[in-house]
Structures are given as C-alpha cells and as structure tokens.
C-alpha positions as YAML, in Angstrom:
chain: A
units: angstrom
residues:
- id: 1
  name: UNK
  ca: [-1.27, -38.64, -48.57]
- id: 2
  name: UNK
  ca: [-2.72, -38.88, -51.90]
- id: 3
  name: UNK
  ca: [-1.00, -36.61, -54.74]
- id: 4
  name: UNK
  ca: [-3.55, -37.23, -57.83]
- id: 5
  name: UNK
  ca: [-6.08, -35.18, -58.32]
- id: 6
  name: UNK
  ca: [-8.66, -34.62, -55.24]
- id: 7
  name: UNK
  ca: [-12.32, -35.69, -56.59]
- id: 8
  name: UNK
  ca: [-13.76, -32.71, -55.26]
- id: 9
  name: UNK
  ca: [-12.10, -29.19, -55.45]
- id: 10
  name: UNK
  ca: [-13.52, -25.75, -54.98]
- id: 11
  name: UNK
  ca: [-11.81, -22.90, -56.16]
- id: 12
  name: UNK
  ca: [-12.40, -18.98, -55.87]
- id: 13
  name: UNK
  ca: [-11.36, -15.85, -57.78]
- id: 14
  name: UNK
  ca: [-8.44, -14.64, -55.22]
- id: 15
  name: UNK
  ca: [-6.64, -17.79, -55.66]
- id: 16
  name: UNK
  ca: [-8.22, -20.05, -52.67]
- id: 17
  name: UNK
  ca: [-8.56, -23.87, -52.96]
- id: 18
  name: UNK
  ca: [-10.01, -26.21, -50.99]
- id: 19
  name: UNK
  ca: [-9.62, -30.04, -52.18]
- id: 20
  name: UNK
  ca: [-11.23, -33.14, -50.92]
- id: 21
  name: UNK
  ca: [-10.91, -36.33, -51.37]
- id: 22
  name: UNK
  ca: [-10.98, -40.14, -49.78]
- id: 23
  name: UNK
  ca: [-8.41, -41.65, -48.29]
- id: 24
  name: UNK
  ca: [-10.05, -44.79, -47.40]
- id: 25
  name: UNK
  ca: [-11.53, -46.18, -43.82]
- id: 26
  name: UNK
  ca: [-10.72, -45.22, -40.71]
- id: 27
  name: UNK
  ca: [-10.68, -48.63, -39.25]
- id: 28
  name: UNK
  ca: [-9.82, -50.95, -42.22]
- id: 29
  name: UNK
  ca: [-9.53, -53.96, -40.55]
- id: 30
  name: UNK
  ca: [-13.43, -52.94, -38.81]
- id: 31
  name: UNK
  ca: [-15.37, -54.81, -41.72]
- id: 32
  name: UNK
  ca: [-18.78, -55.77, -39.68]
- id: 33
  name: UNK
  ca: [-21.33, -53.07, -41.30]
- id: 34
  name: UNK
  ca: [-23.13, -53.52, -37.96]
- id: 35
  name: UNK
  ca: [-20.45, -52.17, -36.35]
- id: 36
  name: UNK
  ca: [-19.98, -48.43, -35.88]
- id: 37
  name: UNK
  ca: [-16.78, -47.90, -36.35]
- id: 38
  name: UNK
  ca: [-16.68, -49.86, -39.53]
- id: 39
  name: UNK
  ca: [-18.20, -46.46, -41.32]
- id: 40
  name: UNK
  ca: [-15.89, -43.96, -40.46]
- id: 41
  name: UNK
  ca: [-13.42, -42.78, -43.32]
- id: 42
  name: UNK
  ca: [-10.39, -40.74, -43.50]
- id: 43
  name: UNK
  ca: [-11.06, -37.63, -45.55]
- id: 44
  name: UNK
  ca: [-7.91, -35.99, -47.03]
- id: 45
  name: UNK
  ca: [-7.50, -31.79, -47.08]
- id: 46
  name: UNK
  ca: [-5.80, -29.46, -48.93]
- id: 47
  name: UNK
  ca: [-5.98, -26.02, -48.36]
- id: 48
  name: UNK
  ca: [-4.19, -23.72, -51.15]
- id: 49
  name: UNK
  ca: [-3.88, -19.96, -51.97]
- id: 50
  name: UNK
  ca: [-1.96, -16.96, -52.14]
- id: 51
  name: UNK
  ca: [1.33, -17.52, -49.51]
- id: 52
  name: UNK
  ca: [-0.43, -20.50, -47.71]
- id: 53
  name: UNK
  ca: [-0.37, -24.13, -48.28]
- id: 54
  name: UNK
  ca: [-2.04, -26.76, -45.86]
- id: 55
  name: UNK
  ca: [-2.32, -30.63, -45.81]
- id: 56
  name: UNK
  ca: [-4.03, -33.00, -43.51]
- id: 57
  name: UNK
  ca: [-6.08, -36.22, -43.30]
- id: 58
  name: UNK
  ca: [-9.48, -35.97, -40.62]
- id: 59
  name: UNK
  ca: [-10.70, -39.14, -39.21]
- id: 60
  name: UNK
  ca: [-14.16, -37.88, -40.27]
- id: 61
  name: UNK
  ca: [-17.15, -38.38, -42.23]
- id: 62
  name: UNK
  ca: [-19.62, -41.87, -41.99]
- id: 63
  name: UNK
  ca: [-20.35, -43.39, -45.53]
- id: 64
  name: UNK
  ca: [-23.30, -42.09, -45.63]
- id: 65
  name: UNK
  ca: [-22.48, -38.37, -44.69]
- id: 66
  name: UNK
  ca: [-19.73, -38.53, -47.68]
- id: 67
  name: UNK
  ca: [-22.60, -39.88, -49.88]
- id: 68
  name: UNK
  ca: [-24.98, -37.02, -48.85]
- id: 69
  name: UNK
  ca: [-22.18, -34.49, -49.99]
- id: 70
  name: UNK
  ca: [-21.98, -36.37, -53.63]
- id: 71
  name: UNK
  ca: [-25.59, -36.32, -53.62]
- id: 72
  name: UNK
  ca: [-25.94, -32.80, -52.73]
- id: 73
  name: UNK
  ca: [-23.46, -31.47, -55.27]
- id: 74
  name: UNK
  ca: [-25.06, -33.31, -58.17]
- id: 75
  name: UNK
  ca: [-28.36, -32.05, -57.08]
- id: 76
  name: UNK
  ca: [-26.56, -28.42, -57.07]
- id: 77
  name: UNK
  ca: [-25.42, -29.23, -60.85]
- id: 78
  name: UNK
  ca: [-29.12, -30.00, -62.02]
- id: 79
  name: UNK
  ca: [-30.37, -26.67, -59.85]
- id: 80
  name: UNK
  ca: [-32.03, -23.98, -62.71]
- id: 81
  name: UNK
  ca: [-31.05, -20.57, -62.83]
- id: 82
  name: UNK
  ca: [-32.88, -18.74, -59.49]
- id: 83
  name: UNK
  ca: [-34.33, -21.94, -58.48]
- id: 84
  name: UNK
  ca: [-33.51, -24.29, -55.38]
- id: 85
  name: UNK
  ca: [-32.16, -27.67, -55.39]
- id: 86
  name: UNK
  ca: [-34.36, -30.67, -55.44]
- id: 87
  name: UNK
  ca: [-34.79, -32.25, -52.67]
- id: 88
  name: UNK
  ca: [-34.48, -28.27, -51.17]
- id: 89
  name: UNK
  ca: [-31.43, -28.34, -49.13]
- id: 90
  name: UNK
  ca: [-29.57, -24.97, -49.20]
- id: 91
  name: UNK
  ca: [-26.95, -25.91, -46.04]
- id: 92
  name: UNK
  ca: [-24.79, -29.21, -45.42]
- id: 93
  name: UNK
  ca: [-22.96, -29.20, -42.23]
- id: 94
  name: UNK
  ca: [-20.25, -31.57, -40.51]
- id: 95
  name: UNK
  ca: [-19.55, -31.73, -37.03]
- id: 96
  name: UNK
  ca: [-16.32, -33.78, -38.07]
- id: 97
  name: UNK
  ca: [-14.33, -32.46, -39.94]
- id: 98
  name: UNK
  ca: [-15.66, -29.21, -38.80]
- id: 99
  name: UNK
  ca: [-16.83, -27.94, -42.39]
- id: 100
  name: UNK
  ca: [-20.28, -26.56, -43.61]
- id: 101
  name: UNK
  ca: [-21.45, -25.75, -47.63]
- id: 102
  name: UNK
  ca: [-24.45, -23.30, -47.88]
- id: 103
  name: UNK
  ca: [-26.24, -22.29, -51.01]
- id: 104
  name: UNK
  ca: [-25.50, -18.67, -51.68]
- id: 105
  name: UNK
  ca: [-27.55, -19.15, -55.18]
- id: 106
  name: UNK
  ca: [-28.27, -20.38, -58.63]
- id: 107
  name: UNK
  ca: [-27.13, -18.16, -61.03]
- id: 108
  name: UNK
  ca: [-26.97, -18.22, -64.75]
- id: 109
  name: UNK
  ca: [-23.10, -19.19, -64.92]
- id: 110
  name: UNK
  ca: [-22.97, -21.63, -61.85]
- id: 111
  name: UNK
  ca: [-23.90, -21.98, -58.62]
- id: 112
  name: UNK
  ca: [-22.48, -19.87, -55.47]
- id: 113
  name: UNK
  ca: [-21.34, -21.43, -52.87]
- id: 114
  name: UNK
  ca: [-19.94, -20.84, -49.33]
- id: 115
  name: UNK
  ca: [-17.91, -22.89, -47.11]
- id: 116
  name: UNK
  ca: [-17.05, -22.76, -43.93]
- id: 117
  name: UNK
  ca: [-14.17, -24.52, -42.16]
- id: 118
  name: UNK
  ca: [-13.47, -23.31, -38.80]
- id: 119
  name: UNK
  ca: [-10.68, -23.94, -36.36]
- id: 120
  name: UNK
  ca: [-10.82, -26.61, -34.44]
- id: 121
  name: UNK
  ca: [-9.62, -25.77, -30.40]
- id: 122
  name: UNK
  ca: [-8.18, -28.78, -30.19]
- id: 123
  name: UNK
  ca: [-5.59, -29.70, -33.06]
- id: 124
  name: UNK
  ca: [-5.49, -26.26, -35.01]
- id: 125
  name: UNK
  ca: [-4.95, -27.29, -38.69]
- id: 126
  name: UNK
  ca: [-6.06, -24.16, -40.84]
- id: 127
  name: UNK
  ca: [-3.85, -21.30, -41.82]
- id: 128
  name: UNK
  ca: [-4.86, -18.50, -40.10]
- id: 129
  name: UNK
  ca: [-4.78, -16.84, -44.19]
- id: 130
  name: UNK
  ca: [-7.69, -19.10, -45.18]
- id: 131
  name: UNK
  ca: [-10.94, -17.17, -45.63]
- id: 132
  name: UNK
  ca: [-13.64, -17.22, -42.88]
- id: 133
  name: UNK
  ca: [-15.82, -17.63, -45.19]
- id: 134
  name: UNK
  ca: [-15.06, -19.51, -48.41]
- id: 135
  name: UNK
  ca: [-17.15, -18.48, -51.53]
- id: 136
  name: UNK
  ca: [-17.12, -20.09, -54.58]
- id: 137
  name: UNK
  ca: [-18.99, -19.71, -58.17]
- id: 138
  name: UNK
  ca: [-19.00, -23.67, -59.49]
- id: 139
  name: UNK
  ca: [-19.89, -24.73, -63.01]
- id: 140
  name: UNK
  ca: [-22.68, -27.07, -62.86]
- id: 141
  name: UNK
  ca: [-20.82, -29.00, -64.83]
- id: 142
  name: UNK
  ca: [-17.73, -28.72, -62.55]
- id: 143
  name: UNK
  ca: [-20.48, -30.31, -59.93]
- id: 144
  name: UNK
  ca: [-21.66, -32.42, -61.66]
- id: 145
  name: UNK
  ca: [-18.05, -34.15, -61.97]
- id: 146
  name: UNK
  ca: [-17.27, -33.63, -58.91]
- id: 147
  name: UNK
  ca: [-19.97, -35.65, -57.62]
- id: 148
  name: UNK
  ca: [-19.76, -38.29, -59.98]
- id: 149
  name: UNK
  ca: [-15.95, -38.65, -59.16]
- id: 150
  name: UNK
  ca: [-16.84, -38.46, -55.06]
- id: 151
  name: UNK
  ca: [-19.16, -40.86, -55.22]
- id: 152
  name: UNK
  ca: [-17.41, -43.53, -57.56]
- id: 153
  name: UNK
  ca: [-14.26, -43.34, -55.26]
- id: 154
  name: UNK
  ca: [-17.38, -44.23, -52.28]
- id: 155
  name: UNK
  ca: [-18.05, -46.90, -54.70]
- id: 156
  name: UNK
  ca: [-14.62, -48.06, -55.10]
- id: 157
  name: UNK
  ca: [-13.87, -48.53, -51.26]
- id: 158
  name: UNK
  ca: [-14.14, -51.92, -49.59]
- id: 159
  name: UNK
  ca: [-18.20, -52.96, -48.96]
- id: 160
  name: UNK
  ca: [-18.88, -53.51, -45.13]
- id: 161
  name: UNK
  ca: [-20.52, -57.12, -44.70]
...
C-alpha cells in the first residue's frame, strides 16, 4: 500500500482523517475499454484519529465515478460564499466502496462537508471509533488541490484501448 501522500485527504477539528488515493486497476491485465471490468480501480483508505488507525485497499470505483469525485471537489473549490456548486450537486454517493460526500455549505472560510462511510456486513473494515458522520470544513484551496492531484493520478494510469 502506498505510503506518499494520499491525493485527497479530509481532515476535521477532533483529529479525524480520512485519505484517498489510487492504487491503480483492478484488473491490470483487462486493457479492452469495451470491456467492463477493464474500469474498475483499486482505491486505497486510510482512516486516522485519536486511538484508531485503519488501512485498506477497496476494489471500487469505475474511472469515471473517480473522475466525478475530482470534478465535484474542484467545482466545491470555485463554490461562492452561500452559494451552490455549479453544475448543483450537493450529494455524491458510492455503492462501492460504501462512502457518500454531502454539501453541508459554502461558507466564508471553506466549504463544509460530510462524509459518510458505513460498515460494510460483509468484510467489516472501519473502526468502530470513526465518526458516523464525518464533517469537515475544507479550504477551497485545499479542494482545489485535491482535485487537481486526484485527477492527474486518473491521468497518469494506463489508457484502456
């Protein structure tokens, strides 16, 4: 697993972390861009805070569900004071990993977040410490790197043909 800095990391003021980045494909020897499988990546986790300290790779997330999360969070860093992001999305949801981002608000310092990453029933993976609900206040400038840096290591990966 990947120790260099995650692309995309969320912090909040109790000392929680959640850090995400791209491992590469699920399938890297699936190179046909017709098929399926061929889209699939492996997103690495790491969930940090006070006494509690989780790591683990999902086989989750198509290309183009990873790009809609870089996409999102650079439309979050251009998002005025009181105002909604354009195009207006205020929730992003996965059903793999299990993990959701909703748009608390735009405020004058940054822009409030909440994330969601439940159990999953089958292969339980997050400390029973980690928040319900995780809420964050992100710089839009923090976003705005965060998406650039999410989507160039997108770019980076292998192109299906």
């Amino acid at each position: 697993m990947q120790d260099s800095p995650a692309p995309l990391v969320l912090a909040d003021e109790e000392g929680h972390a959640l850090h995400l980045w791209i491992e590469g494909y699920e399938f890297p020897e699936v190179t046909d861009a017709e098929n399926p499988d061929s889209q699939w990546l492996q997103i690495g986790v790491r969930l940090s805070g006070p006494e509690l300290e989780a790591r683990f790779t999902e086989p989750c997330l198509r290309l183009a569900e990873a790009a809609s999360l870089g996409v999102w969070l650079d439309s979050l860093a251009r998002t005025a004071p009181e105002a909604l992001p354009e195009p207006p999305l205020t929730f992003l949801d996965f059903a793999e990993p299990l993990l959701a981002f909703g748009l608390r608000g735009a405020e004058e310092h940054g822009v409030r977040l909440a994330v969601v990453l439940p159990q999953s029933d089958d292969e339980p993976r997050v400390p029973e410490a980690w928040p319900d609900v995780f809420e964050v206040l992100a710089e839009r400038e923090e976003l705005a790197e965060m998406s650039a840096e999410w989507l160039a290591a997108l770019d980076a990966l292998a192109p299906r043909r």
